[in-house]
C-alpha positions, -999 to 999 in steps of 0.1 A, spaced: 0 0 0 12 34 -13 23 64 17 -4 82 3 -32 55 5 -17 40 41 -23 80 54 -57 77 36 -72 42 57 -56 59 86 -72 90 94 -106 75 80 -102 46 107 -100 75 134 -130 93 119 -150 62 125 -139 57 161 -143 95 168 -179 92 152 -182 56 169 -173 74 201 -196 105 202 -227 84 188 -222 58 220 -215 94 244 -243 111 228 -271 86 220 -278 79 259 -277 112 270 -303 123 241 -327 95 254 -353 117 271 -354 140 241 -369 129 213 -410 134 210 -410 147 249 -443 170 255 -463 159 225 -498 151 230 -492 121 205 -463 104 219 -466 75 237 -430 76 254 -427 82 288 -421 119 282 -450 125 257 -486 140 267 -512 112 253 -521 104 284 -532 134 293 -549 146 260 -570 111 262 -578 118 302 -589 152 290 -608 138 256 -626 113 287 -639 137 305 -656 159 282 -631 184 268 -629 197 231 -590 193 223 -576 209 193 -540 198 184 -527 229 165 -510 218 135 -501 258 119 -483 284 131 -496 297 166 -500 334 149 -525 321 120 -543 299 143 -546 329 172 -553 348 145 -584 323 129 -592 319 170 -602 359 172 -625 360 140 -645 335 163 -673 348 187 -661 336 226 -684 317 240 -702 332 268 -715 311 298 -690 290 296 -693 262 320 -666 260 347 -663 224 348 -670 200 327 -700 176 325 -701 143 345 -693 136 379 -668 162 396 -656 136 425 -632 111 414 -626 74 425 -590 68 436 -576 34 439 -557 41 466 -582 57 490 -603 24 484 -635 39 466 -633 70 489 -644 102 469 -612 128 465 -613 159 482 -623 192 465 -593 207 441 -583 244 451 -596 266 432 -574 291 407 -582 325 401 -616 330 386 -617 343 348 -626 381 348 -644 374 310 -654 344 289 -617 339 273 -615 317 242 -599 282 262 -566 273 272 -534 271 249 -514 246 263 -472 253 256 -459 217 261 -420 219 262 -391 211 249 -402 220 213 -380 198 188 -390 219 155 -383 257 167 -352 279 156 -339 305 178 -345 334 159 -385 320 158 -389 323 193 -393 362 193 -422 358 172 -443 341 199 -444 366 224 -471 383 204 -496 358 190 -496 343 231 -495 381 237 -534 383 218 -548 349 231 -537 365 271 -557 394 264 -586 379 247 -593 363 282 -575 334 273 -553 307 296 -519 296 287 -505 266 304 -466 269 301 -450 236 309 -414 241 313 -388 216 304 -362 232 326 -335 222 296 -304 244 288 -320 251 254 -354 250 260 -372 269 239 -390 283 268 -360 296 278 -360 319 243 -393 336 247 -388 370 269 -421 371 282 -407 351 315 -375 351 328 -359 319 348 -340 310 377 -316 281 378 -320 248 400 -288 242 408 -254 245 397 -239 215 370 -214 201 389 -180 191 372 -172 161 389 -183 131 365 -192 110 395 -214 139 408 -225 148 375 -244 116 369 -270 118 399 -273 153 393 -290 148 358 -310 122 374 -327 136 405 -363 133 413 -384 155 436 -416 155 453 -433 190 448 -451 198 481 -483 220 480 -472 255 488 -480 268 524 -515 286 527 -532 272 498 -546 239 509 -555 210 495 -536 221 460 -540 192 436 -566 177 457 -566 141 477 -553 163 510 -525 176 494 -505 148 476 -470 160 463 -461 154 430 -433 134 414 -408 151 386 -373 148 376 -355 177 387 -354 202 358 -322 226 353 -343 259 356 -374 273 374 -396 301 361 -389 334 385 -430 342 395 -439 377 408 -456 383 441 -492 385 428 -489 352 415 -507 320 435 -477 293 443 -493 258 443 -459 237 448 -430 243 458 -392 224 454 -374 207 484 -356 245 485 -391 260 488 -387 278 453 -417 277 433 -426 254 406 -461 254 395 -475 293 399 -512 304 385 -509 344 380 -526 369 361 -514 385 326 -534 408 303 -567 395 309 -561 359 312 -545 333 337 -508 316 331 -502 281 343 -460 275 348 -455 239 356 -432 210 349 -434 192 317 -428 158 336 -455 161 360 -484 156 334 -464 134 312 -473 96 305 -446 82 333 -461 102 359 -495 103 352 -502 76 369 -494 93 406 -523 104 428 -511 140 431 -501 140 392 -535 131 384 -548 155 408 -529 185 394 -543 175 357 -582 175 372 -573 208 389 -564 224 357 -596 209 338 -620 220 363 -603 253 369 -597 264 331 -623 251 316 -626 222 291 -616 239 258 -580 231 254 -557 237 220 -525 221 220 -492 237 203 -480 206 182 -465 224 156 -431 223 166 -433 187 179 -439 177 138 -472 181 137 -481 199 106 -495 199 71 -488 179 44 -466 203 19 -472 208 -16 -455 183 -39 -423 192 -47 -411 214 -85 -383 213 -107 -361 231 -86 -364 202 -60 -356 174 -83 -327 193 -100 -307 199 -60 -317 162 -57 -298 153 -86 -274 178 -81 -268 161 -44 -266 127 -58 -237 137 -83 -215 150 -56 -218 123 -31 -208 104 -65 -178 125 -67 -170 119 -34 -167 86 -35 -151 84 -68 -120 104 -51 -120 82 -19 -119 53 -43 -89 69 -64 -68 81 -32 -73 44 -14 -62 27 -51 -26 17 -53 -4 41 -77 27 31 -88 48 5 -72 57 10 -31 80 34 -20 106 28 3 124 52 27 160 48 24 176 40 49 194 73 69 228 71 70 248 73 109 277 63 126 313 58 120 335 74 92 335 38 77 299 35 80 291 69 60 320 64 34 301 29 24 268 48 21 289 74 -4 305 41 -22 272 27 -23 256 55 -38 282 62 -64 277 28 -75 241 30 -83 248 63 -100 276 46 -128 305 69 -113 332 39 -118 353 57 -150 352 90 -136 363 77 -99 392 58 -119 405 90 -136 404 112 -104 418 82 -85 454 79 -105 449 118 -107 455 125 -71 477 96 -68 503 113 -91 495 151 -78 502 137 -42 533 114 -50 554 129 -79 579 101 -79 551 78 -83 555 55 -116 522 38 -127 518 15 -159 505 36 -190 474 12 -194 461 21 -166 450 57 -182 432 38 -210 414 10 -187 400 41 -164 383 60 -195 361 28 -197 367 11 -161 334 -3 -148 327 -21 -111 358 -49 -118 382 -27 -137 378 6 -109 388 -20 -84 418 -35 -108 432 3 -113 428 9 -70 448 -24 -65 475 -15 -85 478 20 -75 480 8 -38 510 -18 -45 526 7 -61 524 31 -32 530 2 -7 566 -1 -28 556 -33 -44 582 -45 -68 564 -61 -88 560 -55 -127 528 -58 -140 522 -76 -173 531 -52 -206 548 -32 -181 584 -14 -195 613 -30 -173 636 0 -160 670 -18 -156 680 11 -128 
């Protein structure tokens, strides 16, 4: 395999374990993402529960599947309905199982409507489908439904990047600080809490005040004094708060406490009845920006054409990984770096001259400085014409005889002219 081509398999095998790596870091921390808050998931974190509880006892539900400006918009073309019921029809006292067919206790009340308000718009968070420069264009479509008489339940996520977190209409306090310690870091991201009713409001959530049970989210919404605390954190900070805002009522709670997983607890399902009968039973839910939207028009020219386009350059792409992994050329090999002794490094020279052809020009310089450094020196006359065509055998002929004859050998070489002195 060529340099190039070795370099080529090795920095793709660390792509794939630095992709392998992230995808096994990031997939189980992304786990309770996914579909959380919709009203048509069924995983632990979604709200079907609670839409089909709702649906049971007699509300209308609207899932919202266009932007929440063109359906508050559609919304105030509508008359409001006056008279208004405030709680829906069937029976108002609730069997629990674990009170053994004992009715619940009455649910606290929240703070009564001032006007017939067209329902409750229900902001069910984390949103998956929301950019951040979108979130600015909320303010004022939640803005219109508030002071139409409207409610808005706003259930926080609590996440870093929730988009709760973008809209300015309420500002947020943190839970806790992330620790840094990996072994502290884990329980942190996984603690639960029981949210105790708030002192002087009694009964909140009905059943004599049963807490309820969330997982600890990484912010809290900051609630003014006016507003009606229900429960409260272990730290005593607020976490589900009823206040007023242009005309209507706002709801802050937890996501998790009305999700699938936790419906199921007493005080959980307590808080969700408190809410119907308190609000009223016409609910809309935001699914928008959970996926929930229109089927788009089919798609022109222009889509097929980046389609195409697309497919052509992930062609390219893999016609160059192809040509960069193929083998070009035979294998190139390093030579070898030349150290050590004097001996050592004049081989390496010899060596390389050799492979070069440098034999007849290292015969001529040789008997060249062998006569400018002796002048006395005497040296056969064939020895001139063997060098102008000396090869590998006939260089080391001519550097024999040139060492005899410097060693004072007295020997005369064949054709040699005899000197009787």
């Amino acid at each position: 395999m060529t340099g190039p081509a070795r370099r080529l398999w090795r920095w793709s095998a660390v792509a794939a374990l630095f992709l392998g790596t992230a995808a096994v870091t990031v997939v189980p921390l992304g786990d309770r993402g996914g579909s959380r808050g919709s009203t048509i998931s069924r995983g632990p974190g979604g709200w079907l529960a609670a839409r089909r509880y709702l649906q049971a006892r007699g509300a209308r539900v609207t899932l919202i599947s266009e932007p929440l400006a063109r359906y508050v918009q559609e919304q105030s073309v509508e008359p409001v309905e006056a008279g208004e019921p405030a709680e829906p029809a069937g029976s108002l006292e609730l069997r629990d199982r674990t009170t053994h067919g004992e009715p619940r206790q009455r649910v606290a009340p929240l703070p009564p409507r001032r006007q017939p308000g067209p329902g409750v718009l229900a902001l069910v968070f984390p949103w998956q489908a929301l950019a951040a420069a979108e979130a600015a264009d909320l303010e004022e479509p939640i803005e219109a439904h508030l002071g139409r008489g409207g409610d808005v339940v706003l259930a926080y996520s609590g996440e870093a990047s929730g988009a709760e977190r973008l809209l300015d209409v309420w500002q947020w306090d943190r839970a806790g600080e992330v620790p840094l310690a990996p072994w502290r870091w884990w329980p942190f991201t996984h603690r639960e809490w029981q949210l105790r009713p708030a002192p002087g409001v009694p009964g909140a959530g009905g059943g004599g005040g049963r807490p309820l049970r969330v997982w600890a989210p990484r912010a809290l919404p900051q609630v003014g004094p006016a507003a009606t605390v229900l429960f409260t954190t272990p730290e005593g900070k607020p976490a589900v708060a009823v206040y007023r805002h242009h005309g209507g009522r706002v709801v802050v709670l937890p996501a998790d406490a009305l999700s699938n997983a936790r419906l199921g607890e007493a005080g959980n399902a307590d808080l969700l009845e408190t809410l119907l009968r308190n609000l009223g039973p016409r609910w809309a839910f935001d699914e928008v920006d959970h996926g929930l939207v229109t089927a788009p028009a089919a798609r022109g020219p222009l889509g097929r054409a980046a389609d195409l386009l697309l497919a052509h350059l992930v062609l390219l792409y893999l016609l160059a990984v192809l040509a960069l992994a193929r083998r070009q050329g035979p294998a190139w090999r390093e030579p070898a770096t030349v150290a050590g002794s004097t001996a050592t490094f004049l081989l390496g020279m010899g060596a390389l001259h050799h492979r070069l052809g440098h034999h007849a020009e290292a015969a001529r310089l040789l008997l060249r400085r062998a006569r400018e450094l002796d002048r006395g020196l005497r040296l056969p006359p064939d020895l001139d014409r063997q060098a102008a065509s000396a090869g590998p055998r006939e260089l080391v002929e001519i550097a024999t005889q040139v060492a005899r004859r410097r060693a004072g050998d007295p020997r005369i070489e064949p054709g040699e002219p005899h000197d009787p002195d």
